[in-house]
N, C-alpha and C positions, 0 to 999 in steps of 0.2 A: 479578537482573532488577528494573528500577524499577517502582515501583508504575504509573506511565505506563506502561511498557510492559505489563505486565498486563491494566493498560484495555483498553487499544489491541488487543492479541489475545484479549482476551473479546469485544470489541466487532465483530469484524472481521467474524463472519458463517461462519470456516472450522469445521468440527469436526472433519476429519481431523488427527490428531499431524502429518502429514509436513508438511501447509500454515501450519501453526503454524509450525511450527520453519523453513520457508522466510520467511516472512513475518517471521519475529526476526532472521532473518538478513540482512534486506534491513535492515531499519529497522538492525540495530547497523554492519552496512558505510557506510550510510548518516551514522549518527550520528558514527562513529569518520575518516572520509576528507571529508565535504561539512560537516559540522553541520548545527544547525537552521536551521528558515526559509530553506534554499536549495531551487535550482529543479532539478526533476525530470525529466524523459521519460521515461513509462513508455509503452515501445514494446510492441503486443501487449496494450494494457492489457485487452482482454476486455469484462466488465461491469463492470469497473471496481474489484472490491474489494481489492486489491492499492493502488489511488489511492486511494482512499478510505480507507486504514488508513494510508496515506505523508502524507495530510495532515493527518490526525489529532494525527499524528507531527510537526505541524507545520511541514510539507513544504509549498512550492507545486507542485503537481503539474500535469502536461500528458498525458494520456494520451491514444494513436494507435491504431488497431485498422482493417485490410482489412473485417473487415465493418460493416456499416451496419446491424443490428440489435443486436450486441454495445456498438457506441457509442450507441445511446439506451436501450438497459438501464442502461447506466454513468450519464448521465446524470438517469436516476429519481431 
């Protein structure tokens, strides 16, 4: 694991192991099939930390979410 990535999942906000290790797994599928600085859709994005760890990642990220309190959490 890069020292970026380290960052990036110390920084994310998760403290369950399972969401770490989903969250390395998005960023390395990511890294390994799109590379950096491409553009995202994170469908279901929630409050966003998931996007907010993808652009860290150096990702442009677009997140979508059904509810309308989940996307102005994201947005904070």
């Amino acid at each position: 694991m890069s020292m970026r990535q380290k960052e990036i999942l110390n920084t994310s906000g998760y403290q369950n192991y399972s969401d770490i290790k989903r969250l390395k797994f998005i960023i390395d599928a990511l890294d390994e099939n799109i590379g950096p600085n491409s553009n995202v859709l994170d469908v279901g994005c929630g409050n966003g930390l998931i996007s907010r760890s993808l652009g860290k990642a150096g990702h442009n990220v677009f997140g979508i979410d059904i509810s309308e309190k989940a996307i102005e959490k994201a947005k904070e």
